[in-house]
PDBQT receptor file of N, H, CA, C and O in Angstrom, charges set to zero:
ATOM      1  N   UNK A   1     -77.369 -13.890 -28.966  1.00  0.00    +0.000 N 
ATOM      2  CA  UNK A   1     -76.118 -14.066 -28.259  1.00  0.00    +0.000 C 
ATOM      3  C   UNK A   1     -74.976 -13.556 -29.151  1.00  0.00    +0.000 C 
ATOM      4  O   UNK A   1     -74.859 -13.796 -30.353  1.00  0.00    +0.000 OA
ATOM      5  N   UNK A   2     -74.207 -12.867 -28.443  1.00  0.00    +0.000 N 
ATOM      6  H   UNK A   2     -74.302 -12.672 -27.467  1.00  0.00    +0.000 HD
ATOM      7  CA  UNK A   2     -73.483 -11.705 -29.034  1.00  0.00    +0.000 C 
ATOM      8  C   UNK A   2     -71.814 -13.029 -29.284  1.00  0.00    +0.000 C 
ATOM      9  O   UNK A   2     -71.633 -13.742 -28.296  1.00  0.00    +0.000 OA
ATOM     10  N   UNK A   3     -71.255 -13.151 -29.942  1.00  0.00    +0.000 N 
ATOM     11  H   UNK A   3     -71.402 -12.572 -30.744  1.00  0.00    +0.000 HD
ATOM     12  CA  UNK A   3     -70.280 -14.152 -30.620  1.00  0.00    +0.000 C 
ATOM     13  C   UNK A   3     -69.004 -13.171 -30.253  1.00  0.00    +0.000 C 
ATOM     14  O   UNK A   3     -68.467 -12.322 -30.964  1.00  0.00    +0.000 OA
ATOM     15  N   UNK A   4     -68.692 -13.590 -28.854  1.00  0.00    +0.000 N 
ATOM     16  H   UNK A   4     -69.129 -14.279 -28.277  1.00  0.00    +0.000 HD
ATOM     17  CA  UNK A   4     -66.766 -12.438 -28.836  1.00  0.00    +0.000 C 
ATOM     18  C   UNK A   4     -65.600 -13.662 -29.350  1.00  0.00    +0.000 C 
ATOM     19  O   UNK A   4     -65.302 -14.756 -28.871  1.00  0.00    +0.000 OA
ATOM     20  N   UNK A   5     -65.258 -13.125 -30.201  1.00  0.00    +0.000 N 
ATOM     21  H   UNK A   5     -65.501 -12.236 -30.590  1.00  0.00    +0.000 HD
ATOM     22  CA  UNK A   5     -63.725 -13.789 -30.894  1.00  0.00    +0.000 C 
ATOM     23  C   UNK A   5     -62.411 -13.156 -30.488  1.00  0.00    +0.000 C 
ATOM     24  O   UNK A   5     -61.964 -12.012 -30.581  1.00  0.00    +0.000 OA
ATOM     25  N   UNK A   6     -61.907 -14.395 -29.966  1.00  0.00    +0.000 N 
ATOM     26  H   UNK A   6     -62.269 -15.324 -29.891  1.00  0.00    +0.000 HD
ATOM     27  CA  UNK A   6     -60.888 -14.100 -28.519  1.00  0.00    +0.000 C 
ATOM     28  C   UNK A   6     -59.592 -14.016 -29.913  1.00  0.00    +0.000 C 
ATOM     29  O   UNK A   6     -59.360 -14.851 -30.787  1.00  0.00    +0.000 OA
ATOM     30  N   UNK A   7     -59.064 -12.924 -29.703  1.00  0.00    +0.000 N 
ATOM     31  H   UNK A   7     -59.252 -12.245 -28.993  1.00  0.00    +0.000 HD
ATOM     32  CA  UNK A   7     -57.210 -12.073 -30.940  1.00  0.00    +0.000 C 
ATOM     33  C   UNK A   7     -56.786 -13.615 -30.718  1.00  0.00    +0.000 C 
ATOM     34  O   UNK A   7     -56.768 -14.018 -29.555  1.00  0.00    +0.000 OA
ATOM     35  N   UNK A   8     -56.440 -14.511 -31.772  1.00  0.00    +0.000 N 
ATOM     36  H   UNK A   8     -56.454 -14.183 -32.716  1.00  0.00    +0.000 HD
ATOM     37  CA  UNK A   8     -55.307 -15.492 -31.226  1.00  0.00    +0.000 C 
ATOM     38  C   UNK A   8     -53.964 -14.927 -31.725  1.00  0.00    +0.000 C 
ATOM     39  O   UNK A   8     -53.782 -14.106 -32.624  1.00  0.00    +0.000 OA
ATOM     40  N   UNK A   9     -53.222 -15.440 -31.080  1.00  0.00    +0.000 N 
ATOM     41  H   UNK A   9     -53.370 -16.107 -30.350  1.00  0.00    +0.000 HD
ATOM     42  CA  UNK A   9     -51.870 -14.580 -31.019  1.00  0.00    +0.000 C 
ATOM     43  C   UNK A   9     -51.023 -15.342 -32.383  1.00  0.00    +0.000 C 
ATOM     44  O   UNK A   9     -50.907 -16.551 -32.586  1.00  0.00    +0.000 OA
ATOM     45  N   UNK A  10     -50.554 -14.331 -33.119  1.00  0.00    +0.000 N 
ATOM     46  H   UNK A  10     -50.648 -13.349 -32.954  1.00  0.00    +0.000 HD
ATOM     47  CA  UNK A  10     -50.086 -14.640 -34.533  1.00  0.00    +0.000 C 
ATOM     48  C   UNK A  10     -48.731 -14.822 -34.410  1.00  0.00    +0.000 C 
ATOM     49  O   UNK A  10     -48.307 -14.005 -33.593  1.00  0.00    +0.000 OA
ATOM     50  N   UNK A  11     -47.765 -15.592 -34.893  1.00  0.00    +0.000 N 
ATOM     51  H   UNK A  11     -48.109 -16.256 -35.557  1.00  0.00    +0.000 HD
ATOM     52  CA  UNK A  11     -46.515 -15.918 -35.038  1.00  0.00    +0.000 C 
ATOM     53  C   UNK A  11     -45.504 -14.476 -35.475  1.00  0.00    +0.000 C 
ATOM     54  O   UNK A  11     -45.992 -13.694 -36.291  1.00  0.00    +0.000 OA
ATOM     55  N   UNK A  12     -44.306 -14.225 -34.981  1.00  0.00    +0.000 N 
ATOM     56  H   UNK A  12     -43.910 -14.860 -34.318  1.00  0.00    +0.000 HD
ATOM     57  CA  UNK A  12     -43.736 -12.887 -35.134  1.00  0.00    +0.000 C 
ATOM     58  C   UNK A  12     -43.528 -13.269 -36.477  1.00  0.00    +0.000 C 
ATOM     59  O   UNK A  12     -43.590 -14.413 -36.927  1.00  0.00    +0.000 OA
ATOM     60  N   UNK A  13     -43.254 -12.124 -37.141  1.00  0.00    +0.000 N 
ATOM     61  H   UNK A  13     -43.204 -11.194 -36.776  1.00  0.00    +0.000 HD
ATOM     62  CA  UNK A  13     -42.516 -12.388 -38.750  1.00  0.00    +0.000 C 
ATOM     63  C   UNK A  13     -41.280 -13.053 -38.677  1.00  0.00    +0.000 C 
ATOM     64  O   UNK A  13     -40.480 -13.169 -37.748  1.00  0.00    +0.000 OA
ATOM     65  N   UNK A  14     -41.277 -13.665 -40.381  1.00  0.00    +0.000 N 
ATOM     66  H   UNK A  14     -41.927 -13.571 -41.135  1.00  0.00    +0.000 HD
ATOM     67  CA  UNK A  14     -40.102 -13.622 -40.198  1.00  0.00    +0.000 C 
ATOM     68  C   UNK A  14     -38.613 -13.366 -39.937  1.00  0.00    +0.000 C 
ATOM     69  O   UNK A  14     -37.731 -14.029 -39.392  1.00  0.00    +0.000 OA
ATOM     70  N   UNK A  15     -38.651 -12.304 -40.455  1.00  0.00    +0.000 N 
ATOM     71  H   UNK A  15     -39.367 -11.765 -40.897  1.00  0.00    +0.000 HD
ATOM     72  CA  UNK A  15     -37.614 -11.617 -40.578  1.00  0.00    +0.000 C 
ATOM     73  C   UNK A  15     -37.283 -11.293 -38.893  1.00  0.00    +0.000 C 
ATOM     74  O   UNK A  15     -36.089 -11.321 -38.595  1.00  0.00    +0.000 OA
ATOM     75  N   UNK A  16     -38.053 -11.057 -38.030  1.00  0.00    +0.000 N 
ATOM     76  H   UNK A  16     -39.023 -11.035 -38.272  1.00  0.00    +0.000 HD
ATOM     77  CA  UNK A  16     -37.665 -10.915 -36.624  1.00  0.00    +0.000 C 
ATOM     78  C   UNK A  16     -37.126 -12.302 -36.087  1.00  0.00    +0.000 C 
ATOM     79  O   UNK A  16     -36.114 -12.260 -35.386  1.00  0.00    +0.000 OA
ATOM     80  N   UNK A  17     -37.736 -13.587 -36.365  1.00  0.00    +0.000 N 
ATOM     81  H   UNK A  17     -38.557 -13.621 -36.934  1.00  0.00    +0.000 HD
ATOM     82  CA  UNK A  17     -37.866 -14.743 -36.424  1.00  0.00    +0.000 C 
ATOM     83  C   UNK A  17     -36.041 -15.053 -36.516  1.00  0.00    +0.000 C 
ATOM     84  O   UNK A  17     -35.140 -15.450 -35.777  1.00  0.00    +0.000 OA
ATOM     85  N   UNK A  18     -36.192 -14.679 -37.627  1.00  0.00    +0.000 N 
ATOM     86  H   UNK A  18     -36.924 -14.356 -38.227  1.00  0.00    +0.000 HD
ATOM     87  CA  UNK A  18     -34.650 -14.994 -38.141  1.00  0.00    +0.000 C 
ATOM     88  C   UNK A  18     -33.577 -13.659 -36.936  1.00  0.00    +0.000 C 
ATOM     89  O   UNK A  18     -32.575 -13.863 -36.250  1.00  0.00    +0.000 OA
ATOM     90  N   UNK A  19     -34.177 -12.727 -37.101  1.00  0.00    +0.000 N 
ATOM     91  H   UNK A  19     -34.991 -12.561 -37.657  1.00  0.00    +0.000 HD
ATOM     92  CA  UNK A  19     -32.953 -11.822 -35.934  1.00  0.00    +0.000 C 
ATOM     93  C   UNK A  19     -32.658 -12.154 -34.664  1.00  0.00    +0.000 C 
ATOM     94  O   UNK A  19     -31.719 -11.862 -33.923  1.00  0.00    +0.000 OA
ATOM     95  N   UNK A  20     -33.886 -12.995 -34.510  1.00  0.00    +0.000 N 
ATOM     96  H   UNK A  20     -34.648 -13.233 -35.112  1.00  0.00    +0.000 HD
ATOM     97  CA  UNK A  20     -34.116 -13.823 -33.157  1.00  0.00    +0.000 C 
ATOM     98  C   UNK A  20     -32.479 -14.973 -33.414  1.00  0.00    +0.000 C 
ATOM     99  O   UNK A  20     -31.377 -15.123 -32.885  1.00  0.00    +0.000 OA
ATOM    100  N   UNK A  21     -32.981 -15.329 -34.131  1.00  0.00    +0.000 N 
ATOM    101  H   UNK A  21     -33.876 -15.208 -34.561  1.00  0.00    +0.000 HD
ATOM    102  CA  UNK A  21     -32.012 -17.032 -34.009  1.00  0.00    +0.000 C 
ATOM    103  C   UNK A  21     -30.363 -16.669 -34.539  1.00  0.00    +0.000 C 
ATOM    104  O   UNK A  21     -29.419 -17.427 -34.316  1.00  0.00    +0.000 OA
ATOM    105  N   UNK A  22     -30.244 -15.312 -35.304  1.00  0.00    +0.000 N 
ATOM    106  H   UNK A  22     -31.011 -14.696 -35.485  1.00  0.00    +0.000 HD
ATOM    107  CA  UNK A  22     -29.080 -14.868 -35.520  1.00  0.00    +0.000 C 
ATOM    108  C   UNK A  22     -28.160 -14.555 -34.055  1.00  0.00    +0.000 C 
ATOM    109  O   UNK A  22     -27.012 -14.839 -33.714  1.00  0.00    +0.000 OA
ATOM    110  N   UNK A  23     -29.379 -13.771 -33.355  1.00  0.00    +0.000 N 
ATOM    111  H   UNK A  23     -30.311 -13.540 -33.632  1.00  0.00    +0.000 HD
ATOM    112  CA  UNK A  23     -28.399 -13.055 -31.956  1.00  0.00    +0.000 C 
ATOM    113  C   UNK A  23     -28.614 -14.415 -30.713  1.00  0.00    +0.000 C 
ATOM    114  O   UNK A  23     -28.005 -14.444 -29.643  1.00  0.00    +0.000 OA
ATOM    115  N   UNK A  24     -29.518 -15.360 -31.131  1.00  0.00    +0.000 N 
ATOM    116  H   UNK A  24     -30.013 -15.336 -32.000  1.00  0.00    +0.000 HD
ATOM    117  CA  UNK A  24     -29.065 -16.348 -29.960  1.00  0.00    +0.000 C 
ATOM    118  C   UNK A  24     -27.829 -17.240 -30.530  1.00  0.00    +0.000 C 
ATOM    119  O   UNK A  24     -27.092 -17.760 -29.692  1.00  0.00    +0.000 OA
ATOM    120  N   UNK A  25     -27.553 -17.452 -31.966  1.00  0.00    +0.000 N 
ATOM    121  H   UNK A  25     -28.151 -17.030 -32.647  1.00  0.00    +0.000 HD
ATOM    122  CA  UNK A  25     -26.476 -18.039 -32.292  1.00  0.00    +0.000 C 
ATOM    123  C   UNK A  25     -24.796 -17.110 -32.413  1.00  0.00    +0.000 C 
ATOM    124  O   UNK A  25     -23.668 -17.599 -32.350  1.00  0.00    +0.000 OA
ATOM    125  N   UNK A  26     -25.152 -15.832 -32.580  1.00  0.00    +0.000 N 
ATOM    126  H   UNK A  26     -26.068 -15.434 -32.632  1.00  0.00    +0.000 HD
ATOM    127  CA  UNK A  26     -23.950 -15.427 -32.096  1.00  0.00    +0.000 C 
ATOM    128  C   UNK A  26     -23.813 -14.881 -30.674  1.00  0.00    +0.000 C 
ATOM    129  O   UNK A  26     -22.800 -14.237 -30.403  1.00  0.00    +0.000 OA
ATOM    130  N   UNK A  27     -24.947 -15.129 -29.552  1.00  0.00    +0.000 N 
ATOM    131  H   UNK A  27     -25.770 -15.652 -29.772  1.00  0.00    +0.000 HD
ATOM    132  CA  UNK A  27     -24.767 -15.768 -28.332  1.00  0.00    +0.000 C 
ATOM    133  C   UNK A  27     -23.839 -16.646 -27.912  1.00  0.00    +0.000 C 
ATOM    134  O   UNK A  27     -22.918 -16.417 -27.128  1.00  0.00    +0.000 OA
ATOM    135  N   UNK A  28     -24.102 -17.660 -28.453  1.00  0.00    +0.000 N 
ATOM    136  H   UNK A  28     -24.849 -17.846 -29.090  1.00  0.00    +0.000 HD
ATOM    137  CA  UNK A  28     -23.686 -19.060 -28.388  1.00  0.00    +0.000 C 
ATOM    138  C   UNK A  28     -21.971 -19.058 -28.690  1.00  0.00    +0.000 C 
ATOM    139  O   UNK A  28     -21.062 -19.576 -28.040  1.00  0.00    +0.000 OA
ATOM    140  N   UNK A  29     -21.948 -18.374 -29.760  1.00  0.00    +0.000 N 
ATOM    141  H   UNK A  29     -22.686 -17.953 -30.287  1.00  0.00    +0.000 HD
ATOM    142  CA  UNK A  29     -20.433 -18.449 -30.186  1.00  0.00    +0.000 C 
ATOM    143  C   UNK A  29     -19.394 -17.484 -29.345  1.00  0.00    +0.000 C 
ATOM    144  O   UNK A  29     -18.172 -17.626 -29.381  1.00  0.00    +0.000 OA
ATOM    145  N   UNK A  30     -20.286 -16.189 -28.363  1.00  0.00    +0.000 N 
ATOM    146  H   UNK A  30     -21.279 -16.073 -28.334  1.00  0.00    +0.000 HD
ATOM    147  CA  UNK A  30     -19.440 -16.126 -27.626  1.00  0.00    +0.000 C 
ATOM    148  C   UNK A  30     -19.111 -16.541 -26.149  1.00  0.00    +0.000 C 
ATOM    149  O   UNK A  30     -18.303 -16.257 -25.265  1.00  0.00    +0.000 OA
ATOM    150  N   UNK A  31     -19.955 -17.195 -26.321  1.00  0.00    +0.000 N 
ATOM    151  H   UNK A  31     -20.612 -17.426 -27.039  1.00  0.00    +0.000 HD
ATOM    152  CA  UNK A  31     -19.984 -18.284 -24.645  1.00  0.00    +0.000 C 
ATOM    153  C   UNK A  31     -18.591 -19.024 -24.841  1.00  0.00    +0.000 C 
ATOM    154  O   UNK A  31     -17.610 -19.021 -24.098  1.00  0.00    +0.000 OA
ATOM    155  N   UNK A  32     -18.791 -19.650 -26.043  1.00  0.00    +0.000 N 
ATOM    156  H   UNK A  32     -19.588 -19.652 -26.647  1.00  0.00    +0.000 HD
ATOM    157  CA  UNK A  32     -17.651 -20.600 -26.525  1.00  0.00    +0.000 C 
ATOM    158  C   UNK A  32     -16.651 -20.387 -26.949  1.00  0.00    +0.000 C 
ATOM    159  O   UNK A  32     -15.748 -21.153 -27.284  1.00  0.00    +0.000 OA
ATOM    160  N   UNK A  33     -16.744 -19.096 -26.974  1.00  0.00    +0.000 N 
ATOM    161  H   UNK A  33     -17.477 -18.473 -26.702  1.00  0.00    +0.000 HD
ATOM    162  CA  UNK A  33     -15.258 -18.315 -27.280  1.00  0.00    +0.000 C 
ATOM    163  C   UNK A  33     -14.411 -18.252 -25.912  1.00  0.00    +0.000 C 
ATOM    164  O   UNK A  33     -13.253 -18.659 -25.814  1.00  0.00    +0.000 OA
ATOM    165  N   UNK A  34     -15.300 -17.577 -24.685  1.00  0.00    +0.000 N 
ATOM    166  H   UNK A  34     -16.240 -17.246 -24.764  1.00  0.00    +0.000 HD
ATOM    167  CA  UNK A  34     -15.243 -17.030 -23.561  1.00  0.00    +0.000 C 
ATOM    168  C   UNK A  34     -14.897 -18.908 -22.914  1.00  0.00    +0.000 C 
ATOM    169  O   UNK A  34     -13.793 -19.226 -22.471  1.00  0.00    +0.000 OA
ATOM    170  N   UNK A  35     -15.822 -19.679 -22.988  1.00  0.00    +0.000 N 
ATOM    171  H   UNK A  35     -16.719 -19.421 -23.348  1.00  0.00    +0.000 HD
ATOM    172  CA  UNK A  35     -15.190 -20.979 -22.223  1.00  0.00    +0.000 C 
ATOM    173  C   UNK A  35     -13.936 -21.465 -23.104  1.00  0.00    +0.000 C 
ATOM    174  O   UNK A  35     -13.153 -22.147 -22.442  1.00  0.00    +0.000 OA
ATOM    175  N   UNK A  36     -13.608 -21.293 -24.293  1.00  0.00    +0.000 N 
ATOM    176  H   UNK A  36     -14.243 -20.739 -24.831  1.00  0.00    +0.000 HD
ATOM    177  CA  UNK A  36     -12.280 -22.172 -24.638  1.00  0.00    +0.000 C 
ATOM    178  C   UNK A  36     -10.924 -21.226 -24.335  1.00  0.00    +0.000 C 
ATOM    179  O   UNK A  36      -9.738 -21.533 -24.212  1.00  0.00    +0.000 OA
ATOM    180  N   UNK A  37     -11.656 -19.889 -24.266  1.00  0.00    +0.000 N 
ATOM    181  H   UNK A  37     -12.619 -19.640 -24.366  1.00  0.00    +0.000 HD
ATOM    182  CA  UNK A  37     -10.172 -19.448 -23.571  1.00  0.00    +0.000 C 
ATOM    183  C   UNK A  37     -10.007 -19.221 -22.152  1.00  0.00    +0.000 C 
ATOM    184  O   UNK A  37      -9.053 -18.562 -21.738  1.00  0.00    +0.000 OA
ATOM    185  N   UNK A  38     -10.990 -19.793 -21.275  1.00  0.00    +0.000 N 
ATOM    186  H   UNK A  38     -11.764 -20.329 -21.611  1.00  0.00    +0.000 HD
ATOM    187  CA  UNK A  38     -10.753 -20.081 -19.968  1.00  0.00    +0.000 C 
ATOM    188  C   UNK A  38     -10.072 -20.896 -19.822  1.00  0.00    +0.000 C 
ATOM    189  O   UNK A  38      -9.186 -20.874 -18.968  1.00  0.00    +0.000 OA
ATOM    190  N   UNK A  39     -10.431 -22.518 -21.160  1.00  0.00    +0.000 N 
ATOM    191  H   UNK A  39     -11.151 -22.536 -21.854  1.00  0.00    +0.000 HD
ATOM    192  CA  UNK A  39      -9.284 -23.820 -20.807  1.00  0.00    +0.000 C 
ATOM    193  C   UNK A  39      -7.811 -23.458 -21.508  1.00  0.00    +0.000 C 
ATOM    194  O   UNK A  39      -6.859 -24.213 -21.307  1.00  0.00    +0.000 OA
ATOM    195  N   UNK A  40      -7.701 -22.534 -22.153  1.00  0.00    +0.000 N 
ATOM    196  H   UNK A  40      -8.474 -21.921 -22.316  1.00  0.00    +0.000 HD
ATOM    197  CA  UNK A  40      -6.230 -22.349 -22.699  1.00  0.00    +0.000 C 
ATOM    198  C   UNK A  40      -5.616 -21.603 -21.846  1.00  0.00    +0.000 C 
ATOM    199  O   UNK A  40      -4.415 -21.717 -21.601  1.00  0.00    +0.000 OA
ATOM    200  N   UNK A  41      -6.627 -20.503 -21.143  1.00  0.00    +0.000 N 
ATOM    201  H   UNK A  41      -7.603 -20.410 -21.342  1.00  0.00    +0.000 HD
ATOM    202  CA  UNK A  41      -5.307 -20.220 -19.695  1.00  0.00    +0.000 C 
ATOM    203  C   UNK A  41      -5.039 -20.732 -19.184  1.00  0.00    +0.000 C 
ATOM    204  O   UNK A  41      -3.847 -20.669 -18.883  1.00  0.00    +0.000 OA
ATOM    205  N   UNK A  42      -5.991 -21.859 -18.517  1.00  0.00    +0.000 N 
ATOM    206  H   UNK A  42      -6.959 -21.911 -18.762  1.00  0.00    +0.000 HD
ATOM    207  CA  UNK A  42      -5.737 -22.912 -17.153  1.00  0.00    +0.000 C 
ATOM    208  C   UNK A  42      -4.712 -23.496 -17.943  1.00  0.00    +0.000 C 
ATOM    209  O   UNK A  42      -3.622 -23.422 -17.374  1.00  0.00    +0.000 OA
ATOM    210  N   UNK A  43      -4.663 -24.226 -19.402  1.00  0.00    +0.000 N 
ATOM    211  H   UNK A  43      -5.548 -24.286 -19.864  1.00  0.00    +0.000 HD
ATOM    212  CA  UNK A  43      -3.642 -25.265 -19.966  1.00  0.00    +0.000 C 
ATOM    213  C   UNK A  43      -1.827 -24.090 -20.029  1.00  0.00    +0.000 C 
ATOM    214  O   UNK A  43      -0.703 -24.586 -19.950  1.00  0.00    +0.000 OA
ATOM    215  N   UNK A  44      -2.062 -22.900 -20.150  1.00  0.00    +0.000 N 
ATOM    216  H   UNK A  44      -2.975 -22.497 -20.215  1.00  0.00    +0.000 HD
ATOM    217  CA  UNK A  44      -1.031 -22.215 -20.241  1.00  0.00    +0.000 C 
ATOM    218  C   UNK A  44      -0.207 -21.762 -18.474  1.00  0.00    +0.000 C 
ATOM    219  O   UNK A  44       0.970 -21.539 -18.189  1.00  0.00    +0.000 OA
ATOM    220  N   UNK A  45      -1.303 -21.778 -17.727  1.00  0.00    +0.000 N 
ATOM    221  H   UNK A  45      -2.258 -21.959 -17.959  1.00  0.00    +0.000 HD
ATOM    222  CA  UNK A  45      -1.102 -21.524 -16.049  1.00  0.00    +0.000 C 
ATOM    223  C   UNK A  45      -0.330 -23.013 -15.619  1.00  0.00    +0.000 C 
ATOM    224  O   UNK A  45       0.655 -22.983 -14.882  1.00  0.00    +0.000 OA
ATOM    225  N   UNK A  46      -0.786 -24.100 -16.066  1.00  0.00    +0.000 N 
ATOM    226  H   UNK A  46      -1.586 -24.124 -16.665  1.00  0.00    +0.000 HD
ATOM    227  CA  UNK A  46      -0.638 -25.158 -16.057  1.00  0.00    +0.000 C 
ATOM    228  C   UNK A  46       1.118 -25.727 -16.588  1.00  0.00    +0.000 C 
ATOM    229  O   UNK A  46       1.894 -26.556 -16.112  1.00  0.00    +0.000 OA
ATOM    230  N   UNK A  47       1.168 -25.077 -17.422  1.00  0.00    +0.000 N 
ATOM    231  H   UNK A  47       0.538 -24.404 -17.809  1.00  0.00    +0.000 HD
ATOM    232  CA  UNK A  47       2.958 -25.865 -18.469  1.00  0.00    +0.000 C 
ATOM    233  C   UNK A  47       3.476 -25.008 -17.882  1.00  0.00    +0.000 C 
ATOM    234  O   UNK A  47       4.451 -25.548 -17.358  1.00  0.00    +0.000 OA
ATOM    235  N   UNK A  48       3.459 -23.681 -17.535  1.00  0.00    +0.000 N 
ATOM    236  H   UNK A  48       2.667 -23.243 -17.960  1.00  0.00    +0.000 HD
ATOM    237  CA  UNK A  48       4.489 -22.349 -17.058  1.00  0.00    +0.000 C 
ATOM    238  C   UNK A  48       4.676 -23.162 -15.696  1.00  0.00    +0.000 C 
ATOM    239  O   UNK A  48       5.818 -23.618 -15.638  1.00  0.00    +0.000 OA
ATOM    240  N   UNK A  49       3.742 -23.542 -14.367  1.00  0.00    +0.000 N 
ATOM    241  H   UNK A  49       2.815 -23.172 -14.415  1.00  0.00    +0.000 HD
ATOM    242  CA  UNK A  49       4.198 -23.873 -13.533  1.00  0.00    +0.000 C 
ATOM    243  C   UNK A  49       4.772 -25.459 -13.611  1.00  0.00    +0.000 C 
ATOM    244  O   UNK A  49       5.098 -25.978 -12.544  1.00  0.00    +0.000 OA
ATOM    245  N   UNK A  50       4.878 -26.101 -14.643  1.00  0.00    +0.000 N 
ATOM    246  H   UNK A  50       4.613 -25.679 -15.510  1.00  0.00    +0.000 HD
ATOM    247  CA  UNK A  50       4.755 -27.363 -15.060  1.00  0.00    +0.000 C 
ATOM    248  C   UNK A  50       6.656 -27.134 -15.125  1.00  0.00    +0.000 C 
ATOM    249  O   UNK A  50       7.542 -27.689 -14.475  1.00  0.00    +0.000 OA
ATOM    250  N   UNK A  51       6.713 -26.097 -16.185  1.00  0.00    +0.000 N 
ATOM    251  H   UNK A  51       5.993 -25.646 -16.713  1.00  0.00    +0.000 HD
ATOM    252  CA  UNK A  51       8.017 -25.794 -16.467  1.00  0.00    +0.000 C 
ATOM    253  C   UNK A  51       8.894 -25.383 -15.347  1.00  0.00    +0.000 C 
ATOM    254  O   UNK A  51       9.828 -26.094 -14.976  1.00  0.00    +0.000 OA
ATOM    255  N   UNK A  52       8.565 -24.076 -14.724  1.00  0.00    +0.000 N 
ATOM    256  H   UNK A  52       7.807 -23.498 -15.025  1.00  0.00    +0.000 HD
ATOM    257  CA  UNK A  52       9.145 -23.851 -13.592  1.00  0.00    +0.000 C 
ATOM    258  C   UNK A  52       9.379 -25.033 -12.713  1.00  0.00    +0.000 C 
ATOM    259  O   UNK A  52      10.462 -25.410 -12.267  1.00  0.00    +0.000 OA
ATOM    260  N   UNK A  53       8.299 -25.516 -12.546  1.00  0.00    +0.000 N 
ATOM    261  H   UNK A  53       7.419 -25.209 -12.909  1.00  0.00    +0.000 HD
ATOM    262  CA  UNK A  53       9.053 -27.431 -11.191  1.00  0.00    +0.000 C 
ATOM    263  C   UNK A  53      10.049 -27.640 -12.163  1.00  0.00    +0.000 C 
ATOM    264  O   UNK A  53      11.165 -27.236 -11.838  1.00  0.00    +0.000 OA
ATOM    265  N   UNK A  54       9.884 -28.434 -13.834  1.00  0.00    +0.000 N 
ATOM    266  H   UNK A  54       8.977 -28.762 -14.097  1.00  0.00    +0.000 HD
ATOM    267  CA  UNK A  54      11.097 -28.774 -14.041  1.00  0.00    +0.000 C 
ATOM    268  C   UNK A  54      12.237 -27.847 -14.045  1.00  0.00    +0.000 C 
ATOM    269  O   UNK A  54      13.364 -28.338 -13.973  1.00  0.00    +0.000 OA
ATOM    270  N   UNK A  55      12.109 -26.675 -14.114  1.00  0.00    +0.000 N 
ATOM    271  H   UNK A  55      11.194 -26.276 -14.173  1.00  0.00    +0.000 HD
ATOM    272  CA  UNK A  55      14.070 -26.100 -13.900  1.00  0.00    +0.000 C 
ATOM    273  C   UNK A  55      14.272 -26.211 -12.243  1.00  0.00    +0.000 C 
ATOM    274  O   UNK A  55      15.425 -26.296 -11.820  1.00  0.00    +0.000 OA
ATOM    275  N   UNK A  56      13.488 -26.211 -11.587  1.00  0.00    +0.000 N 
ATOM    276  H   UNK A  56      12.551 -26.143 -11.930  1.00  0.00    +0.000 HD
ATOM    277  CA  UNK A  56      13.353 -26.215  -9.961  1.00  0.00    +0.000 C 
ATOM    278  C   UNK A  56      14.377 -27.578  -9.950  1.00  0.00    +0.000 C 
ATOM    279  O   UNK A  56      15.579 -27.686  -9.706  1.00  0.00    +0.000 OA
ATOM    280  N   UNK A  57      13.588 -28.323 -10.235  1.00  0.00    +0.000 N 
ATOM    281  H   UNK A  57      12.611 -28.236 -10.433  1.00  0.00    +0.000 HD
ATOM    282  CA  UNK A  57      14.130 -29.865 -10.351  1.00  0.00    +0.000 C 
ATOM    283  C   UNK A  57      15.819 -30.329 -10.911  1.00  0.00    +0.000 C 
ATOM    284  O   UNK A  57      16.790 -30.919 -10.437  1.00  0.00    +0.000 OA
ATOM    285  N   UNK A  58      15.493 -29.744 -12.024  1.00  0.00    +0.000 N 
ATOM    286  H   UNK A  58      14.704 -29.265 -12.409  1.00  0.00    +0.000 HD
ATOM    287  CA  UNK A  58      16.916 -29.732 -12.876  1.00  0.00    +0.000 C 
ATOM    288  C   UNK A  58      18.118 -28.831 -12.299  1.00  0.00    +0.000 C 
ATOM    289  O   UNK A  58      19.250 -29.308 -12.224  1.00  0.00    +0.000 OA
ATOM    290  N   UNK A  59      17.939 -27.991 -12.039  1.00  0.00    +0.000 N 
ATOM    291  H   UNK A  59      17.019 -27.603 -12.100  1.00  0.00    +0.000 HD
ATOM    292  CA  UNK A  59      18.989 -27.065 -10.554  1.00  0.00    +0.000 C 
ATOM    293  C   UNK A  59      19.389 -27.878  -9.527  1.00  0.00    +0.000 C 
ATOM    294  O   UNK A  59      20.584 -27.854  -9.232  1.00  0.00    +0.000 OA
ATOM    295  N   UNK A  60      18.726 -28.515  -8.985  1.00  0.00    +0.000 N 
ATOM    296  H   UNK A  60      17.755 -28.534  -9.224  1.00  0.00    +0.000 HD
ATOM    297  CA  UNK A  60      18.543 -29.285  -7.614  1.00  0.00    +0.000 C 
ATOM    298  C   UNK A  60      19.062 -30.329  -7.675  1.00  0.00    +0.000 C 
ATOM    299  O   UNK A  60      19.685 -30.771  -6.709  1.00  0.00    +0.000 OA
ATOM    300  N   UNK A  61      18.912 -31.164  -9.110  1.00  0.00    +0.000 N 
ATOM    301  H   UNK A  61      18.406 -30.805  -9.894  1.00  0.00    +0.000 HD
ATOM    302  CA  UNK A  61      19.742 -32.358  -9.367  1.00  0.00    +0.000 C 
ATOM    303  C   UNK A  61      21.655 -31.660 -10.053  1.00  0.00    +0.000 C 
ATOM    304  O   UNK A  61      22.710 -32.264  -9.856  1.00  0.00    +0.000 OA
ATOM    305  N   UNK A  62      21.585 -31.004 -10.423  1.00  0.00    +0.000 N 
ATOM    306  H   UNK A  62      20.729 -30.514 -10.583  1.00  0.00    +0.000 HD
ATOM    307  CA  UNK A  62      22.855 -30.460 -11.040  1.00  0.00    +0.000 C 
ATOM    308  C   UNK A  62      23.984 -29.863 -10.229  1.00  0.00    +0.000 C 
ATOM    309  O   UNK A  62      25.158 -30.190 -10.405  1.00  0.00    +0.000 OA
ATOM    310  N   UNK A  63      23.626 -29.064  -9.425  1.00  0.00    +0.000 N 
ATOM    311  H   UNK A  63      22.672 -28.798  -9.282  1.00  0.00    +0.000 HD
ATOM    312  CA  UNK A  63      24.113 -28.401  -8.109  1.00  0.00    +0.000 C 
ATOM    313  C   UNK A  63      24.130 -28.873  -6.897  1.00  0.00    +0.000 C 
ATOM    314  O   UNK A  63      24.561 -28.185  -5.972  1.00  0.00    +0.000 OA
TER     315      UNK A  63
């Protein structure tokens, strides 16, 4: 009886290993770049019309 030895599949090197976890972590950092300056527009869209009501307001009471 003839003995077939099934390739088991070997771990990538390191060094790919590591290029791997470099480009999913500077992945990561630009997700989080890309979501915190989504909340600083909304927070900047936010005070500009925040501001505008108050001179709206302040006209309206003055005049």
């Amino acid at each position: 009886m003839a003995r077939q030895i099934e390739p088991s599949r070997s771990r990538p090197p390191i060094l790919r290993r590591a290029v791997a976890a470099l480009i999913l972590v500077a992945a990561g950092v630009l997700v989080f770049h890309f979501i915190a300056g989504l909340i600083v527009t909304v927070f900047w869209i936010i005070a500009v019309v925040a501001v505008l009501a108050a001179i709206v307001w302040a006209a309206n009471e003055l005049f």
